[in-house]
C-alpha positions in Angstrom: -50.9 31.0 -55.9 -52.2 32.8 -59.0 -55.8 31.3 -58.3 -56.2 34.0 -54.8 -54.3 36.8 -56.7 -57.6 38.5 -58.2 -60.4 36.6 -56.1 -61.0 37.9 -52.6 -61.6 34.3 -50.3 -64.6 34.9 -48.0 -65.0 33.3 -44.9 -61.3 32.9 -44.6 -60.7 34.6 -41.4 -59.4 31.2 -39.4 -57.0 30.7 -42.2 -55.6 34.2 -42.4 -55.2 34.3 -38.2 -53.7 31.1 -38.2 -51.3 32.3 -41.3 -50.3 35.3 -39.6 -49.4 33.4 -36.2 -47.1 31.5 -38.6 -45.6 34.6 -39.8 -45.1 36.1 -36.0 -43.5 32.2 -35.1 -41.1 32.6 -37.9 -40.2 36.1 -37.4 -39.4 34.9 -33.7 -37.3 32.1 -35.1 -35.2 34.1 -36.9 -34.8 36.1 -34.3 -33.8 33.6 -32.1 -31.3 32.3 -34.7 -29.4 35.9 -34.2 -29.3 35.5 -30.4 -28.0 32.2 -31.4 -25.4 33.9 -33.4 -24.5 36.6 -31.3 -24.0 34.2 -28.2 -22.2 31.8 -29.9 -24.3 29.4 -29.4 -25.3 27.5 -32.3 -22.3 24.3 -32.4 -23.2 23.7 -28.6 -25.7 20.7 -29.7 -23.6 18.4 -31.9 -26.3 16.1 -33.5 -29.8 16.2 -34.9 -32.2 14.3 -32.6 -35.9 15.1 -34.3 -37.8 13.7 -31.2 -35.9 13.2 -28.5 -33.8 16.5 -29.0 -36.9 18.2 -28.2 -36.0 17.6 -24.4 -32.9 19.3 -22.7 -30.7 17.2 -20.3 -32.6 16.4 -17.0 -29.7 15.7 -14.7 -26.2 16.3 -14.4 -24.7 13.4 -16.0 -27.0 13.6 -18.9 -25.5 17.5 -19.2 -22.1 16.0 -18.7 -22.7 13.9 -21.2 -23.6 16.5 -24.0 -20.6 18.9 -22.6 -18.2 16.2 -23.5 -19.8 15.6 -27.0 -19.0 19.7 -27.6 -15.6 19.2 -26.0 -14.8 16.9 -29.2 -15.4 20.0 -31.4 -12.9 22.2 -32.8 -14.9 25.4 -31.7 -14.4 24.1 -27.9 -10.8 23.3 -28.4 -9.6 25.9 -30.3 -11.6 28.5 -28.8 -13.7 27.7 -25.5 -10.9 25.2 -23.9 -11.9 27.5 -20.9 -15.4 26.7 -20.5 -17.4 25.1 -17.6 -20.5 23.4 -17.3 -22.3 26.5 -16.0 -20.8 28.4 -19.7 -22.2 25.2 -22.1 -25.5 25.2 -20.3 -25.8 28.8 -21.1 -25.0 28.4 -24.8 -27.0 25.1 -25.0 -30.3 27.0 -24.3 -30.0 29.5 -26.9 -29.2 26.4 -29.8 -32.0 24.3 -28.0 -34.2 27.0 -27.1 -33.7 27.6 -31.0 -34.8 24.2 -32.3 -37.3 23.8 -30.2 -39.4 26.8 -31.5 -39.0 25.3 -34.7 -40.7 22.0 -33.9 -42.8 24.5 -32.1 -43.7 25.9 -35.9 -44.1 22.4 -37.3 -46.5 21.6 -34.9 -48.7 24.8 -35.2 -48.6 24.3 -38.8 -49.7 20.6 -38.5 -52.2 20.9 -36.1 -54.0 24.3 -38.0 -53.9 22.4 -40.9 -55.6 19.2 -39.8 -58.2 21.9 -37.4 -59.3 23.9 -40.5 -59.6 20.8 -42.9 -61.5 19.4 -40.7 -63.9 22.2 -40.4 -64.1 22.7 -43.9 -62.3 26.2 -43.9 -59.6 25.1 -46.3 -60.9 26.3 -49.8 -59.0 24.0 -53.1 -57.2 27.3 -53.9 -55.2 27.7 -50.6 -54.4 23.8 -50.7 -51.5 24.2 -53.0 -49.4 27.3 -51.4 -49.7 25.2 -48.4 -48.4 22.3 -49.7 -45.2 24.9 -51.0 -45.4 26.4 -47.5 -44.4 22.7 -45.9 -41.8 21.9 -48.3 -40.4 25.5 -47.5 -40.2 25.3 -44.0 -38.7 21.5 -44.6 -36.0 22.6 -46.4 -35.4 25.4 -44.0 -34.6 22.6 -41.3 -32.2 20.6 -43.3 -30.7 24.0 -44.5 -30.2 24.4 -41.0 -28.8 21.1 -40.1 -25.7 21.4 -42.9 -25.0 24.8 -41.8 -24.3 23.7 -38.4 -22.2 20.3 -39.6 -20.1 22.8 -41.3 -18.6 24.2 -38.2 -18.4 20.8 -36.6 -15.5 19.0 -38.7 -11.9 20.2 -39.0 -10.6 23.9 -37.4 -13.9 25.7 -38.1 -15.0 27.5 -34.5 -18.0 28.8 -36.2 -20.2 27.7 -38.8 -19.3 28.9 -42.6 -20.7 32.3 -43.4 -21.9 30.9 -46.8 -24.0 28.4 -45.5 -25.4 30.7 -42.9 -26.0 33.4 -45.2 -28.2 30.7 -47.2 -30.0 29.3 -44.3 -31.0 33.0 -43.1 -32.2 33.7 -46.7 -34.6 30.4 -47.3 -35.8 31.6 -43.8 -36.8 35.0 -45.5 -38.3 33.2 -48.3 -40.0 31.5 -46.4 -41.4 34.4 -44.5 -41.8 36.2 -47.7 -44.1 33.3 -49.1 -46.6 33.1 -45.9 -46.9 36.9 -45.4 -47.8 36.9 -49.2 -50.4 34.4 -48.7 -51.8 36.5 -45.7 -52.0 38.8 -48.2 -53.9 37.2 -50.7 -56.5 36.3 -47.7 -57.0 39.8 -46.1 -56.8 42.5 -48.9 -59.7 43.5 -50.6 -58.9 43.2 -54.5 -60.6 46.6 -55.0 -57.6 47.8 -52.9 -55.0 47.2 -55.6 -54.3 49.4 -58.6 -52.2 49.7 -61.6 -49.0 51.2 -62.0 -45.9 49.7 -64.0 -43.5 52.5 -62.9 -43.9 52.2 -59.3 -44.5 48.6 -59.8 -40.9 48.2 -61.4 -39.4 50.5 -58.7 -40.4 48.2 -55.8 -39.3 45.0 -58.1 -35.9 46.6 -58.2 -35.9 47.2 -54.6 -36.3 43.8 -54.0 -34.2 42.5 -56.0 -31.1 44.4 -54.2 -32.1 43.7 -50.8 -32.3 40.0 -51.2 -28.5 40.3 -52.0 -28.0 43.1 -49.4 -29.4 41.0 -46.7 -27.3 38.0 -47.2 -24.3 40.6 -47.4 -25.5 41.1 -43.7 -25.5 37.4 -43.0 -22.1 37.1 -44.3 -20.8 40.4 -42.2 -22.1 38.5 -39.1 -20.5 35.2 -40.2 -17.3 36.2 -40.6 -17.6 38.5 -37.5 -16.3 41.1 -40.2 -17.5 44.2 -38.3 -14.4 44.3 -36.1 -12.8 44.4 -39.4 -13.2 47.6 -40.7 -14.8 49.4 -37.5 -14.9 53.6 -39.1 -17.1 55.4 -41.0 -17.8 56.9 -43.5 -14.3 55.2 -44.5 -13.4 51.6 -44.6 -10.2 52.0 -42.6 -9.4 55.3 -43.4 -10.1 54.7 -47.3 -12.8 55.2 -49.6 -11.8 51.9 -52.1 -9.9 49.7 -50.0 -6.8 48.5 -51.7 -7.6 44.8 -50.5 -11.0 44.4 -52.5 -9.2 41.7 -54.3 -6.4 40.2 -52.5 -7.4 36.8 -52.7 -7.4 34.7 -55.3 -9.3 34.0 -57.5 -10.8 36.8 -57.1 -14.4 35.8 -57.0 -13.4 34.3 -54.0 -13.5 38.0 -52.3 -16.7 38.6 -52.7 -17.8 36.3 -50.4 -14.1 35.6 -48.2 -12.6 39.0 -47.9 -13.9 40.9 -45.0 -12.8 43.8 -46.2 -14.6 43.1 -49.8 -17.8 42.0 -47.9 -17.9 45.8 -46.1 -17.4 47.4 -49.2 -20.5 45.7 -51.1 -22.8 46.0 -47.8 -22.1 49.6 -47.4 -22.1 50.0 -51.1 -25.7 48.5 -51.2 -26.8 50.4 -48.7 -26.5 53.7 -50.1 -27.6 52.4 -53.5 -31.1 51.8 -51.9 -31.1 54.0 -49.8 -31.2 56.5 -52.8 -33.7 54.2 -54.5 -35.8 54.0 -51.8 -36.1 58.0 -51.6 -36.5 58.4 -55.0 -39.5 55.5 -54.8 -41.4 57.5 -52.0 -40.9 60.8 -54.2 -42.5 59.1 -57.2 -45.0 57.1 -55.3 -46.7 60.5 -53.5 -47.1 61.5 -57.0 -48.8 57.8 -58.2 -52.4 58.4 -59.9 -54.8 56.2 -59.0 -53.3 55.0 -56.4 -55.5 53.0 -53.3 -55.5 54.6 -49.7 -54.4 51.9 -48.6 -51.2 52.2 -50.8 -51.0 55.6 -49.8 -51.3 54.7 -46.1 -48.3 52.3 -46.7 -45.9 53.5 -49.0 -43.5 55.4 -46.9 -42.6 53.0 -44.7 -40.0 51.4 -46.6 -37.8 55.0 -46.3 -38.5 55.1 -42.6 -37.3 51.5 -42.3 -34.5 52.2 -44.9 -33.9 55.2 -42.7 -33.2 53.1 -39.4 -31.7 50.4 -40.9 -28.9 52.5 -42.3 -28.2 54.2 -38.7 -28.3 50.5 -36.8 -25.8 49.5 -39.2 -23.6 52.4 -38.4 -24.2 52.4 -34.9 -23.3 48.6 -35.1 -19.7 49.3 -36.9 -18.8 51.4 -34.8 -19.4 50.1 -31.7 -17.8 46.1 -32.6 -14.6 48.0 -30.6 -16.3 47.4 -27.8 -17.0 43.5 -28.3 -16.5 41.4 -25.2 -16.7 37.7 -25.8 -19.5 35.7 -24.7 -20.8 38.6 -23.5 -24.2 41.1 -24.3 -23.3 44.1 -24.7 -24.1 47.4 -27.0 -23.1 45.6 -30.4 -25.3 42.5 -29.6 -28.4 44.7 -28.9 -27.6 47.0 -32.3 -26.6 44.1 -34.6 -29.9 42.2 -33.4 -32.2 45.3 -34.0 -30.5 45.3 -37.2 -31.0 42.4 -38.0 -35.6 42.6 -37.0 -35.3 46.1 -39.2 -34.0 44.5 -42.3 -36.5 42.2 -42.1 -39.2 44.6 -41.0 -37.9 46.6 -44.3 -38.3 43.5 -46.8 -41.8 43.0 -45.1 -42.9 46.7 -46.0 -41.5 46.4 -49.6 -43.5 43.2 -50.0 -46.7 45.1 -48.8 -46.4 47.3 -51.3 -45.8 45.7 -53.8 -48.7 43.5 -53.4 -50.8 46.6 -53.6 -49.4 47.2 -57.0 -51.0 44.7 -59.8 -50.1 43.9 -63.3 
């Protein structure tokens, strides 16, 4: 990708559209994946049919057929031993609604692909990110494939948080990697400046919302809100005596729903201050492009929101009916699209900012 990083590619308008409708697809996906979450949906489809799981059961027996195959899972047996046909059909759209707007993805990317070689609008230079934007969204699918087997074998009712915190962070690398293709295809060069203080200050932002975003995936995979529903206190304490009750005690920080609260919150605040102080300094940037200074503060008003959703999303898991939409759904969901909206924005920026 170094080849487009200085070189501005002319008459690369196709290739940027059809990039960005990628993007939008995937930002969708993930999306979806959340509802999928939220609804409880995503052990309802038991097996990995490329082809013919692209089409949902026609008649009844065929959705009798599938509601027995989840009736052999622990999550239906432990948990959902009260469910009709009318509740799996409901839960079966969101998983196959799911998958099929990935094939959905594959097939927009196959198709644009073969269109713009074809026509000639695929310069050498964009050949190779494309070829890393494939593999990408390949590995995203299998990703995806062992996260669910994970919750379909022994007494797990839910997939495990570790695997789903991987799956949704290949899917922002993923998103990550396209939008800063699109990048690299619309922005002007001359639009880009120097500057290896603000330049460092995004790189550090980055760096601790990768971690504080799968600390969000791990909070909704071990349906940890309920856990520790106050705030500013985690239960009426500041440091919870149970950081490290389980042993070894590595095993907290990624087990201990209690531990997993601390280190999101404690994240939080820790770039929440960075991300004030980065707006401070970056007003103050010399030589800085308009378009960096047209940009530049949305990271605090994202930051900003983010932080309130999160809040407004603890303290209203009280109020959690299952299998049910309600107030928490909508909050965690938003929370969810703004902490991706807020990685987005720092990865704007920091394109803006050169070596």
């Amino acid at each position: 990708m170094n080849t487009l990083d200085d070189t501005r590619m002319t008459g690369s308008r196709a290739v940027s559209n059809w990039i960005l409708l990628g993007i939008i697809m995937l930002l969708i996906q993930v999306i979806l994946g959340g509802i999928t979450r939220l609804t409880g949906s995503g052990l309802s489809i038991t097996e990995w049919n490329v082809v013919t799981g692209a089409f949902p059961p026609l008649n009844e027996k065929s959705w009798m057929i599938e509601f027995e195959k989840y009736q052999q899972t622990p999550q239906f047996q432990i948990l959902n031993a009260d469910f009709t046909l009318s509740d799996f059909k409901f839960i079966f759209f969101w998983e196959w609604f799911h998958r099929l707007w990935a094939r959905l993805i594959g097939v927009a990317f196959v198709v644009g692909f073969v269109y713009l070689f074809s026509k000639k609008k695929l310069k050498p230079a964009m050949v190779q990110p494309l070829v890393v934007l494939f593999l990408l969204g390949a590995l995203q699918g299998a990703v995806g494939w062992i996260m669910v087997a994970s919750g379909l074998t022994g007494d797990a009712v839910y997939v495990k948080p570790t695997r789903l915190a991987l799956h949704f962070v290949f899917a922002l690398g993923l998103i990550v990697y396209a939008f800063w293709f699109y990048l690299q295809l619309v922005v002007n060069p001359a639009e880009r400046f120097s500057n290896g203080a603000i330049r460092s200050r995004i790189n550090t932002l980055i760096i601790l919302l990768i971690p504080q975003l799968a600390y969000g995936a791990l909070m909704a995979g071990h349906k940890a809100a309920t856990a520790a529903a106050t705030w500013p206190k985690i239960n009426s304490e500041w440091i919870p005596d149970s950081l490290f009750s389980h042993r070894p005690w590595l095993l907290n920080l990624i087990d201990n729903k209690i531990t997993v609260h601390f280190v999101h919150r404690g994240l939080a605040y820790i770039i929440l201050i960075l991300v004030v102080l980065f707006t401070i300094k970056a007003a103050k940037a010399s030589g800085a492009s308009a378009t960096f200074k047209k940009w530049f503060r949305w990271p605090l008003y994202f930051t900003g929101l983010q932080v309130l959703l999160g809040i407004l999303a603890v303290l209203s898991s009280t109020g959690i009916v299952p299998n049910r939409w309600g107030t928490f759904e909508w909050l965690a969901e938003f929370h969810q699209i703004v902490g991706m909206l807020l990685l987005g924005s720092l990865i704007a920026v920091r394109f803006l900012v050169k070596r």
